[in-house]
KEFI-786696 format. One record per residue (C-alpha): residue in one letter; chain; x, y, z. Coordinates in steps of 0.1 Angstrom, whole numbers. Layout:
KEFI-786696
+------+------+-------+-------+-------+
| code | unit |    xx |    yy |    zz |
+------+------+-------+-------+-------+
|    a |    A |     X |     Y |     Z |
...
+------+------+-------+-------+-------+
//
This chain:
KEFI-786696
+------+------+-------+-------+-------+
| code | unit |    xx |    yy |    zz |
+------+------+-------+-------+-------+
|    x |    A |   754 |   515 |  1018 |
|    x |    A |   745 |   532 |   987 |
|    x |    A |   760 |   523 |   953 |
|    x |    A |   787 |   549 |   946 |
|    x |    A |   785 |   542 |   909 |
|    x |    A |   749 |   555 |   908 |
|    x |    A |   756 |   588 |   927 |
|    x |    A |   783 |   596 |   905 |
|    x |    A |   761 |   597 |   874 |
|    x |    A |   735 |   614 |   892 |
|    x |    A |   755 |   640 |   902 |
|    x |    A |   768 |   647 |   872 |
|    x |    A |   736 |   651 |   859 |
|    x |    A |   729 |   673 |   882 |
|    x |    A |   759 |   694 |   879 |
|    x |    A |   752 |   696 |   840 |
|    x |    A |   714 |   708 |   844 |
|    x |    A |   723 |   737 |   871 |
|    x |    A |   751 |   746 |   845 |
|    x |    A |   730 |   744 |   814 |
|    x |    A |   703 |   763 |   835 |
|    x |    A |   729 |   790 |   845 |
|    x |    A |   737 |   789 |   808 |
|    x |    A |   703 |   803 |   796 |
|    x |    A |   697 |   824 |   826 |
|    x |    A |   732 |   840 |   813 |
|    x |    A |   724 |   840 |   774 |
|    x |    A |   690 |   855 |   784 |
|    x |    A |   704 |   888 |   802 |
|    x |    A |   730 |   888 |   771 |
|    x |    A |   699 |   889 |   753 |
|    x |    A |   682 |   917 |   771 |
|    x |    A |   712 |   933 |   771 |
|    x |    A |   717 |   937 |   733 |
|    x |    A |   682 |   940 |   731 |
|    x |    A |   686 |   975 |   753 |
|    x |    A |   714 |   989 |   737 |
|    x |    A |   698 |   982 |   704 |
|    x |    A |   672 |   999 |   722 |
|    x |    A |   690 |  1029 |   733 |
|    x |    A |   712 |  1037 |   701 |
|    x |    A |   678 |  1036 |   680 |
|    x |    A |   662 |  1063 |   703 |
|    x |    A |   698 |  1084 |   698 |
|    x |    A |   693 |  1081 |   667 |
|    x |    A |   657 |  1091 |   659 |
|    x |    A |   667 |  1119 |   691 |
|    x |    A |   695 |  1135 |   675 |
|    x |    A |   678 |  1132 |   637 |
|    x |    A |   647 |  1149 |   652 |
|    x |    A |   670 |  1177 |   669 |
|    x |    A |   684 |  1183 |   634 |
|    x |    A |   655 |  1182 |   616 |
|    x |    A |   648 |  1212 |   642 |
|    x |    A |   676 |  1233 |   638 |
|    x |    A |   670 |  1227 |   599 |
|    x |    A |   636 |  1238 |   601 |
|    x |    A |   641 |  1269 |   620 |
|    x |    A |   668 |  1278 |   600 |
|    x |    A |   644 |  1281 |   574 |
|    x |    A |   620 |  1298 |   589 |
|    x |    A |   643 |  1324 |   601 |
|    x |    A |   659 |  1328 |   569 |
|    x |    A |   624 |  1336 |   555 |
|    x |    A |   615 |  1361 |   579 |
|    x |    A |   651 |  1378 |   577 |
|    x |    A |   641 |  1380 |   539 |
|    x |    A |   610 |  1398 |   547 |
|    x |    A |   624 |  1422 |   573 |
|    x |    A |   649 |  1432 |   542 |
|    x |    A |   621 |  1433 |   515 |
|    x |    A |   636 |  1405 |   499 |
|    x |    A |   608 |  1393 |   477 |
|    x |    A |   629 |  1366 |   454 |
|    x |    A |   650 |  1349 |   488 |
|    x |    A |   620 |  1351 |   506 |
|    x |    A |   597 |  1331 |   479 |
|    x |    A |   625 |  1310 |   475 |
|    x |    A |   618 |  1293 |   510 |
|    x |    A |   589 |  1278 |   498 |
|    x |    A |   581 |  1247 |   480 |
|    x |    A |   575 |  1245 |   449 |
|    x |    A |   537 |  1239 |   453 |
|    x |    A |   532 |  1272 |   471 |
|    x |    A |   558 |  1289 |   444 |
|    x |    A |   535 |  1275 |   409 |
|    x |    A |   504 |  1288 |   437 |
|    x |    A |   517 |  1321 |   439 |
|    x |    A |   536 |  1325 |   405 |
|    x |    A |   559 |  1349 |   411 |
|    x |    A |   583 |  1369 |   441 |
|    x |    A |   559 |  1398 |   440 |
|    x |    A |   530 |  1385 |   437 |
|    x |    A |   536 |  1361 |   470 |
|    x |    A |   551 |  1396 |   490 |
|    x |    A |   518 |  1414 |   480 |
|    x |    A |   501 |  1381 |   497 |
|    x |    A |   520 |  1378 |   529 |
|    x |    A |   518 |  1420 |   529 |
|    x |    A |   484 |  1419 |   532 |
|    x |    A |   471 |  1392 |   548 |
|    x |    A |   500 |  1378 |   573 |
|    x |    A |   514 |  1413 |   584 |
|    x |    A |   528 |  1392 |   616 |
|    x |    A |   550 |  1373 |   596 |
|    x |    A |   560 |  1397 |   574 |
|    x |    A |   570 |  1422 |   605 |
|    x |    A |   568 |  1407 |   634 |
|    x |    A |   584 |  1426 |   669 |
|    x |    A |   589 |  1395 |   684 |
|    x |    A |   594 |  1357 |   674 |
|    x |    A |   594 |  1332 |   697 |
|    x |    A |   597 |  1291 |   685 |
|    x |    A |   574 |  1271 |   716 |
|    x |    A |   568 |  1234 |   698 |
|    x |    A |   582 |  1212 |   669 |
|    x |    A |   571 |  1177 |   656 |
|    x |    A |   581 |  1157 |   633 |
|    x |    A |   581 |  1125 |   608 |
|    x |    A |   611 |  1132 |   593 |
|    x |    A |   597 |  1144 |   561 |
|    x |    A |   570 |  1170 |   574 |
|    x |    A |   576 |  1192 |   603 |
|    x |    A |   557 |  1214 |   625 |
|    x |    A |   565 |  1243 |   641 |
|    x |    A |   544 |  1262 |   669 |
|    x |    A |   554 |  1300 |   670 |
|    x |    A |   544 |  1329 |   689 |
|    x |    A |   547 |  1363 |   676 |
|    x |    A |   539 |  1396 |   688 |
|    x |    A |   532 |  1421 |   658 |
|    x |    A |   536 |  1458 |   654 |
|    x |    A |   504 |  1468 |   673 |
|    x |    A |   516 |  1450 |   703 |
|    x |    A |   491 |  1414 |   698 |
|    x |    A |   501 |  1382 |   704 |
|    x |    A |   497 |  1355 |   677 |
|    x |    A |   499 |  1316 |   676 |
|    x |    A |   518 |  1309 |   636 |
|    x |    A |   520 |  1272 |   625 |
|    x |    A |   543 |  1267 |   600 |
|    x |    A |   546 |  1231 |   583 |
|    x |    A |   575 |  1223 |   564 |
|    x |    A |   581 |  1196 |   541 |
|    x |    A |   616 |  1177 |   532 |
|    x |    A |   626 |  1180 |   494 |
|    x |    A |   643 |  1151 |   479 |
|    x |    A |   676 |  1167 |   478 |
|    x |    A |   673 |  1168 |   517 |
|    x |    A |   668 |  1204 |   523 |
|    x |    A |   633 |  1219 |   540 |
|    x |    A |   609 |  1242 |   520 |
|    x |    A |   577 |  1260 |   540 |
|    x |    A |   544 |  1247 |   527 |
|    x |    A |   520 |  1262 |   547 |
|    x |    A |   519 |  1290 |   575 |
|    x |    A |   482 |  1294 |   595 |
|    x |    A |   480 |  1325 |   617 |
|    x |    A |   453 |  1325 |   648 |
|    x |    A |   454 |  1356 |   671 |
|    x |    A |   461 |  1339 |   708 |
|    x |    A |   435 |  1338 |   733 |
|    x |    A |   451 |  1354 |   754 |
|    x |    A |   464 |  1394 |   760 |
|    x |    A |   497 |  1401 |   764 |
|    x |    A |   507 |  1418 |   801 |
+------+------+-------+-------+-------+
//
């Protein structure tokens, strides 16, 4: 007959290593757990800072082109950052430059936003316009973030698009 004292014990053990294994199975999926939350607010986060960075940006840009379409030299120059304004100099002189060499920004029929990235201090914008004379164009706009949070246009690159319009 076997010793009943020495089962006990062994039992026991037993009993104590399927619970200390449950124990980290359990503390492991807690871990995961937190781990994919942490995961999923971070993403939320960077998602709805990205989304705002986007409405900021187009704001901007919007507000720049409303300027042209009103001949709004000063509010228009304004939108840019301080780089492009000590380029340029002055209002005028920047209106004469998007006059005569980005006529589909400065009177564009049609505006259409098609991409965004960002960093969170620079941001991209893909645009397509359509200018008076009826020709589609791809306008990159990059924007950067100014220290007191707000978004200034530092460059704008026009290409005509490839393709014709139907």
């Amino acid at each position: 007959m076997p010793n009943q004292t020495n089962e006990v014990p062994r039992r026991k053990q037993a009993l104590d290593k399927e619970s200390s294994f449950r124990q980290k199975i359990w503390k492991l999926w807690l871990l995961f757990f937190a781990a994919g939350l942490a995961a999923a607010f971070t993403t939320s986060l960077t998602h709805a800072g990205e989304t705002e960075d986007k409405q900021q940006t187009r704001a901007v840009i919007e507000a720049q082109l409303e300027a042209f379409k009103q001949g709004d030299g000063p509010k228009a120059f304004s939108y840019a950052t301080p780089n492009i304004q000590t380029m340029f100099g002055d209002a005028d002189t920047f209106m004469q430059m998007v006059r005569d060499g980005y006529d589909v920004v400065y009177r564009p029929a049609s505006v259409r936003f098609v991409k965004f990235e960002t960093d969170g201090m620079n941001a991209l914008h893909a645009v397509q316009m359509i200018d008076r004379h009826k020709t589609l164009w791809n306008v990159y706009y990059v924007l950067q973030k100014r220290p007191d949070g707000t978004w200034r246009i530092s460059s704008c690159e026009t290409e005509k698009a490839e393709t014709n319009l139907i």
